[in-house]
C-alpha distance (Angstrom), angle and dihedral (degrees) to the residues before:
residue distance angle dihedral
X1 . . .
X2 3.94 . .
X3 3.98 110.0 .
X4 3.53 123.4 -174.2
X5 3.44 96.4 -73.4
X6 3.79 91.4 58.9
X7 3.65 96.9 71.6
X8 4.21 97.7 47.1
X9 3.81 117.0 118.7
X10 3.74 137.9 168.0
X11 4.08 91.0 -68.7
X12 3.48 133.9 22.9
X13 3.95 101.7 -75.3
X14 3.41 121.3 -131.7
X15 3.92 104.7 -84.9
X16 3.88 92.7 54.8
X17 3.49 97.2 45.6
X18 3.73 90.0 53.6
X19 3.90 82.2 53.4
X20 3.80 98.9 46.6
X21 3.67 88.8 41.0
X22 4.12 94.5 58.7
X23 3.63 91.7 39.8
X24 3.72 89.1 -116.8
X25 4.43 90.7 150.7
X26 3.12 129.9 77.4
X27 3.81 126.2 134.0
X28 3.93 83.0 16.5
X29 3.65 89.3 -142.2
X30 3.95 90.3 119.4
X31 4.08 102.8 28.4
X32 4.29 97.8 93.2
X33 3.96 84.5 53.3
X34 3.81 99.1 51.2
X35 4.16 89.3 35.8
X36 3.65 88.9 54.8
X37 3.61 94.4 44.2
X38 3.49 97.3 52.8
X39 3.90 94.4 42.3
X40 3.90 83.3 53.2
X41 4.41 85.1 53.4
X42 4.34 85.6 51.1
X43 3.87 86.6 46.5
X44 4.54 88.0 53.4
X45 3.33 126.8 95.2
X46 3.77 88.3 -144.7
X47 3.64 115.8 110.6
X48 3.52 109.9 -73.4
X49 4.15 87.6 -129.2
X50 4.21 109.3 137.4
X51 3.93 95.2 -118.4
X52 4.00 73.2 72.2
X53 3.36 101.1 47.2
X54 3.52 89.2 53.0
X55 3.69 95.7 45.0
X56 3.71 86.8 60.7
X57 3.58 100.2 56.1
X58 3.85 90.4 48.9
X59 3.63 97.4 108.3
X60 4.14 95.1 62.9
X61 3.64 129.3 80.2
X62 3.86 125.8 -156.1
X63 4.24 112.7 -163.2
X64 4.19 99.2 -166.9
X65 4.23 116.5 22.5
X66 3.70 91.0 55.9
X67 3.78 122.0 -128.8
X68 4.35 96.1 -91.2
X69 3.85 97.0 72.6
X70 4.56 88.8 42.7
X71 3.83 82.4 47.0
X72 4.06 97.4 53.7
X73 3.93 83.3 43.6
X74 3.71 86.9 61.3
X75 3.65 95.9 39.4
X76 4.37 86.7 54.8
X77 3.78 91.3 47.8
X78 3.72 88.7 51.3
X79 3.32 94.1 52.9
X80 3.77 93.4 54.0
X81 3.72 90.4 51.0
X82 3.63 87.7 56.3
X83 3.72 84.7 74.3
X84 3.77 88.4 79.1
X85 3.66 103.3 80.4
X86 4.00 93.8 -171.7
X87 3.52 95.1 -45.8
X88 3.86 106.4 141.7
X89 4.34 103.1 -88.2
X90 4.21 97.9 -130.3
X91 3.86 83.6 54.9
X92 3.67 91.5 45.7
X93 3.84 96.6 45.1
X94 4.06 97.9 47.7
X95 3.95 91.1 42.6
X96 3.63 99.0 49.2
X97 3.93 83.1 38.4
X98 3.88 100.4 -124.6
X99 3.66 86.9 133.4
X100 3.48 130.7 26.5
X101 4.01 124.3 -90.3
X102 4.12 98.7 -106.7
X103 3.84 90.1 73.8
X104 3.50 92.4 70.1
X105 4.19 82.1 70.1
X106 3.82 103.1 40.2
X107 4.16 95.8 93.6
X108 3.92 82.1 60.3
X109 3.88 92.0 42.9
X110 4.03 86.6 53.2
X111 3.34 91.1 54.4
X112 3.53 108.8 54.4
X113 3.91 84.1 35.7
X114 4.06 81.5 58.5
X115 3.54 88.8 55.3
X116 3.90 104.7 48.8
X117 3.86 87.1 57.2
X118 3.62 94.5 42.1
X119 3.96 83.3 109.3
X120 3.89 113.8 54.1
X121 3.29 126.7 -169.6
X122 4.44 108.0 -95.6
X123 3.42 91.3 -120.3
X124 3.27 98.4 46.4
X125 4.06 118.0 131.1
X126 4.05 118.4 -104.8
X127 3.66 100.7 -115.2
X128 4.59 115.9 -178.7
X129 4.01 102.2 -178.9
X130 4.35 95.0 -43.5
X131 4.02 87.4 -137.9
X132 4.31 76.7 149.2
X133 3.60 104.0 14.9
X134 3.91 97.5 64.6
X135 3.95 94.4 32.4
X136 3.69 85.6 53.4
X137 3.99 104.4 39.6
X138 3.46 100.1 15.4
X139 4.04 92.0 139.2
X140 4.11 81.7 56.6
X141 3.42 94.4 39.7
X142 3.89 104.0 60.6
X143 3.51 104.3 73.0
X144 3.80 102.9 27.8
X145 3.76 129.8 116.5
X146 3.89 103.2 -107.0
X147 3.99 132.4 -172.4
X148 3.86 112.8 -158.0
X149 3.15 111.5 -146.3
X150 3.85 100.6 179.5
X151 3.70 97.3 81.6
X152 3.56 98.3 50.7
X153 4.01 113.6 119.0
X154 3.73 85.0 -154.1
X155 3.74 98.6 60.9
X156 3.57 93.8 35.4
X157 3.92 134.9 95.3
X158 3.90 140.6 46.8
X159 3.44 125.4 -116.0
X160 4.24 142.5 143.3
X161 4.02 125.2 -110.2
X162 3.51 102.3 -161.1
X163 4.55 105.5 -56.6
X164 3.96 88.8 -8.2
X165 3.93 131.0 90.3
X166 3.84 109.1 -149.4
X167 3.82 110.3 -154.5
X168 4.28 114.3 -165.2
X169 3.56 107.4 -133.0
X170 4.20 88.5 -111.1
X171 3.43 97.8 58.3
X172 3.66 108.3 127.6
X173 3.55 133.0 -137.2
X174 4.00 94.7 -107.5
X175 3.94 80.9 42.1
X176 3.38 85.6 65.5
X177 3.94 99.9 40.5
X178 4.02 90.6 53.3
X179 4.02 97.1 45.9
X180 3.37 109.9 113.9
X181 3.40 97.5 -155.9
X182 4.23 86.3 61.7
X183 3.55 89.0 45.4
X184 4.19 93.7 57.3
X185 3.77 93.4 48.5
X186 3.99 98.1 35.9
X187 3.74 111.6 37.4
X188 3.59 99.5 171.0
X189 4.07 83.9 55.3
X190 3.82 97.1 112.3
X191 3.86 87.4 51.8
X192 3.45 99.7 57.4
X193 3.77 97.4 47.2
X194 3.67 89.6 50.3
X195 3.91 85.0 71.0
X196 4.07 91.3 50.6
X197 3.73 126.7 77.8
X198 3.96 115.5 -44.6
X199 4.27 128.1 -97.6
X200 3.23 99.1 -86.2
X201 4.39 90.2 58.0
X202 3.35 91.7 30.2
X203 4.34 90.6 61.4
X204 3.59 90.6 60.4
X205 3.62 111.6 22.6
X206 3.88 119.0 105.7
X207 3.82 129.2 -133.5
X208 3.90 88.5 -150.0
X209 3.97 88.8 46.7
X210 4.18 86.8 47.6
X211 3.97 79.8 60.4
X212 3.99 105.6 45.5
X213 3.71 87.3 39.9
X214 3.61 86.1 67.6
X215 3.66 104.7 -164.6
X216 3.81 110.6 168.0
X217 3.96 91.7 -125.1
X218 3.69 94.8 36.6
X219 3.89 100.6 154.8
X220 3.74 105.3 -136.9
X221 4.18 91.3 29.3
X222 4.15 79.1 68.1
X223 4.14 94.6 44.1
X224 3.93 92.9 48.7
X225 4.36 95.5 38.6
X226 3.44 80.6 70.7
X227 3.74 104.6 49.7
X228 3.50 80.2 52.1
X229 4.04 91.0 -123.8
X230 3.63 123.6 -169.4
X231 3.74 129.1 -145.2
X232 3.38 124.5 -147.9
X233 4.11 107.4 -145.1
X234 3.93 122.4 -150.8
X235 3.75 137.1 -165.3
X236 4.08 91.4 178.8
X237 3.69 84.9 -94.5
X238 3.32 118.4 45.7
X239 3.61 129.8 33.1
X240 3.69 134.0 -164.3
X241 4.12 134.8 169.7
X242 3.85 124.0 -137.6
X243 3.72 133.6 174.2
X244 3.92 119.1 -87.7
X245 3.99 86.1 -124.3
X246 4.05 98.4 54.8
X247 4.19 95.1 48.8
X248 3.78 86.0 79.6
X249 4.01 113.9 78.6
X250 3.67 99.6 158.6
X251 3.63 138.4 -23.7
X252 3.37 109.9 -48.5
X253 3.76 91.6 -6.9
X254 4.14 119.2 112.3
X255 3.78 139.9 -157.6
X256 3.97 95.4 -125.9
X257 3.86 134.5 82.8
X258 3.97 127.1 -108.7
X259 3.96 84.6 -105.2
X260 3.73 98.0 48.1
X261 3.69 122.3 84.0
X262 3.91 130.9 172.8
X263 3.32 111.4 -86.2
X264 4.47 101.9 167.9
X265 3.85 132.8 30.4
X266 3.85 101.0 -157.6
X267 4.02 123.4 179.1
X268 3.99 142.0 155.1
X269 3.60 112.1 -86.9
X270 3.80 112.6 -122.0
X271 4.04 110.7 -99.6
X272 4.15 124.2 -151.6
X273 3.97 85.5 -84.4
X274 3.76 95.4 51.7
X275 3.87 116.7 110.7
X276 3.79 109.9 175.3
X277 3.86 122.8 174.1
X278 4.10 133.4 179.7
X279 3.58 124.4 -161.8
X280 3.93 126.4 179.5
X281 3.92 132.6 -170.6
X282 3.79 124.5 -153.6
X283 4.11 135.5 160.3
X284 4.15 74.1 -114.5
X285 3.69 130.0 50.3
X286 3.68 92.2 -142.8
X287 4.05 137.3 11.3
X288 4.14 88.2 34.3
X289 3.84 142.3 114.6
X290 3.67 109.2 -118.5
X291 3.57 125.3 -116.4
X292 3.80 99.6 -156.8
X293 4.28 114.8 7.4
X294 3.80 120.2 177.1
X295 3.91 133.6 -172.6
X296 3.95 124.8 -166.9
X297 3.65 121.8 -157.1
X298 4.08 113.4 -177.2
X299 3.46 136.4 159.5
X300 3.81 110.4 -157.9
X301 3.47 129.3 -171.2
X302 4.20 120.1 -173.9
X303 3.63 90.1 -12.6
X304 3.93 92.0 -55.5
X305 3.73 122.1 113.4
X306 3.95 111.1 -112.8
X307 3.93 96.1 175.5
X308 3.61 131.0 3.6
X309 4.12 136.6 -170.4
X310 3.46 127.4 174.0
X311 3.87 135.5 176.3
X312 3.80 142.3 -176.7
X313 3.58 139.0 178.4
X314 3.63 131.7 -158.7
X315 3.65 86.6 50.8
X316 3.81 100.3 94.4
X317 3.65 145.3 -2.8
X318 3.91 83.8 -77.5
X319 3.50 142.7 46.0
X320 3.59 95.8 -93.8
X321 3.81 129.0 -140.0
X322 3.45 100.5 -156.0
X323 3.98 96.9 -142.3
X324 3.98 104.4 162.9
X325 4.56 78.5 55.0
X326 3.52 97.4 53.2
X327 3.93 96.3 41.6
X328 3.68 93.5 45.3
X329 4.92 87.9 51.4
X330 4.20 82.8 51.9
X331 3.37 107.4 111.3
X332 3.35 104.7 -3.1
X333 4.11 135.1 127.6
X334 4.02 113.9 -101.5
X335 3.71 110.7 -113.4
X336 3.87 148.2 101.3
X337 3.20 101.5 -71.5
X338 3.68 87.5 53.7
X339 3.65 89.7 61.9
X340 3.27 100.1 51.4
X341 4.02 98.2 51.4
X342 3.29 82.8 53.0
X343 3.39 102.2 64.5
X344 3.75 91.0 46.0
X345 3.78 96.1 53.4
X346 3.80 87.0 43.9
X347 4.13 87.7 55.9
X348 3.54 95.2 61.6
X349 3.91 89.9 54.5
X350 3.52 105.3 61.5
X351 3.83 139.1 70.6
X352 3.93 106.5 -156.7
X353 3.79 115.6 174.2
X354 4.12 132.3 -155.1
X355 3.88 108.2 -101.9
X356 3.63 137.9 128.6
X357 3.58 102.1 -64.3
X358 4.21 87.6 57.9
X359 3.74 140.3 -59.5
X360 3.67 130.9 -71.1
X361 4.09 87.7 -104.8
X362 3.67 89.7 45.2
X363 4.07 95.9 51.9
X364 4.00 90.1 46.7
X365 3.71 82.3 55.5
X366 3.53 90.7 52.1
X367 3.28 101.2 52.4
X368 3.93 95.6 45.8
X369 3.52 87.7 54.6
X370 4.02 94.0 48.7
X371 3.80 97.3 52.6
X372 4.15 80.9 48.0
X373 4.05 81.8 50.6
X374 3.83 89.2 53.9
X375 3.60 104.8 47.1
X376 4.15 93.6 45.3
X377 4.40 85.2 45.9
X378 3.92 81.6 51.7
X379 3.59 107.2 34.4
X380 3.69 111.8 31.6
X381 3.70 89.0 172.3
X382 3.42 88.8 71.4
X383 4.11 122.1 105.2
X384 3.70 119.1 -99.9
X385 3.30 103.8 -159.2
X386 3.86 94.6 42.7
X387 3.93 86.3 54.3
X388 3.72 98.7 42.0
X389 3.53 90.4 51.2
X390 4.73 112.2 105.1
């Protein structure tokens, strides 16, 4: 882990000149988060464009300089990293001396790092990337025997066996976002992670630790419920598979044993007829928890619905597979009418209670609204004003 600290050499490098030369400090208070964002965008071998560079700073927030000076920051240190012209970035950064020399030898580092704690301790803790775990339990945290499983070649990677996606447990959230497999059967992908988390989360966290963290409006818990994803569980010697919607028991409380850990994501991949939608409400557009999400999964053939899923979160002291909704949309004819019973039926399956992301009344609002929200995203054809009505 390099903090700020880690990139300081004689002079200002590059990055924070760019800063101090736009004015973009002031209390300070922000600065080592956008300087280490933006040395993490000259470290990427993404395009060195500025929609990137400010795509990697999205998970910081300044309260005084104002975002226009940060922004032409960004836009001079993309410039510089323009230079590059496909040369590999760590060689570009330590010659041009943006960064300093040692991160030419950190992939080696890593790997005999890797090595040392090849061997963890059996009863060590499962940890993915701990975005929650060690913002949450940090006291606990510190001194506990831990397993990462996020590096682990074995867990890693996304690929299809014949109509299925298999998902390692490590596979990160940006994993996810830049699989091109994901991408072909879910175009609206990139949209719907810009509304969860920001980069710098979304490098390390886990879709398998988005599950066993079990938050009731866990983003990506909501998108796979209603794919109806399995996960295949492992203690290193057994294995077995359960559906996504029976690993929650109770809030907070799992279907799995201290030694297992996820080890596979599997799912159905979308078909011709498929039309799946997510939608997510926060006090924020971006870098918030949700206080109602909602995925649609439906397979429609001739206007009639063949298969359905749907999920929400924030509706219950689980993520909720909403089974009595989906049963009820099999079968039946697209139309308003549809909607609209669908709501009702979906009413009577959730729980929501009044805290600070809304009240009970409010969140059965939301929700209504969101499974309106899917079917208009879906099926334009469908009338507004028939929809919109109570």
């Amino acid at each position: 882990m390099v903090t700020i600290e880690g990139i300081n050499m004689v002079e200002l490098n590059p990055v924070q000149q760019a800063m101090k030369d736009e004015s973009a400090t002031q209390c300070g208070f922000c600065t080592p988060g956008f300087v280490m964002s933006l040395a993490g965008f000259c470290l990427s071998d993404k395009e060195p464009s500025y929609n990137n560079a400010i795509a990697a700073i999205d998970g910081n927030i300044c309260r005084c300089t104002g975002y226009k000076s940060i922004e032409r920051a960004a836009s001079k240190v993309a410039t510089i990293m323009q230079q590059r012209s496909g040369e590999e970035p760590t060689i570009f950064v330590v010659k041009e001396k943006i960064l300093p020399e040692y991160f030419s030898g950190i992939k080696e580092r890593l790997q005999s790092l890797q090595a040392l704690a090849f061997n963890p301790k059996p009863s060590a803790f499962f940890v993915g990337g701990g975005t929650d775990l060690y913002v949450q339990k940090h006291e606990e945290m510190i001194h506990a025997p831990v397993d990462f499983l996020f590096d682990k070649q074995e867990l890693n990677g996304i690929q299809q066996e014949g109509s299925k996606c298999i998902i390692g447990a490590a596979a990160t959230v940006t994993d996810l976002a830049e699989s091109a497999l994901m991408q072909q059967y879910f175009p609206h992908l990139q949209r719907y992670i810009k509304w969860i988390s920001s980069t710098p989360i979304r490098n390390i966290a886990t879709i398998a630790g988005n599950f066993v963290n079990a938050s009731p409006i866990g983003d990506f818990t909501i998108f796979f419920l209603a794919l109806d994803a399995t996960i295949l569980l492992s203690d290193g010697t057994s294995k077995r598979t359960i559906p996504l919607r029976k690993f929650y028991k109770g809030y907070k409380q799992l279907d799995k044993q201290p030694t297992e850990f996820i080890e596979q994501i599997h799912f159905d991949l979308p078909t011709p007829n498929t039309k799946f939608n997510f939608e997510k409400v926060c006090k924020r557009t971006h870098l918030d928890i949700a206080s109602v999400n909602t995925a649609i999964n439906l397979n429609v053939m001739e206007n009639v619905i063949v298969e359905a899923g749907i999920s929400a979160g924030g509706v219950g002291p689980v993520p909720t597979y909403l089974q009595k909704t989906s049963d009820f949309l099999k079968g039946k004819k697209i139309s308003e009418a549809l909607v609209h019973d669908a709501i009702g039926i979906a009413q009577t399956e959730i729980s929501p209670i009044s805290d600070a992301r809304g009240t009970e009344a409010y969140k059965r609002l939301l929700l209504g609204q969101l499974i309106k929200a899917h079917f208009i995203e879906l099926f334009p054809e469908l009338r507004m004003e028939e929809l919109m009505k109570a």
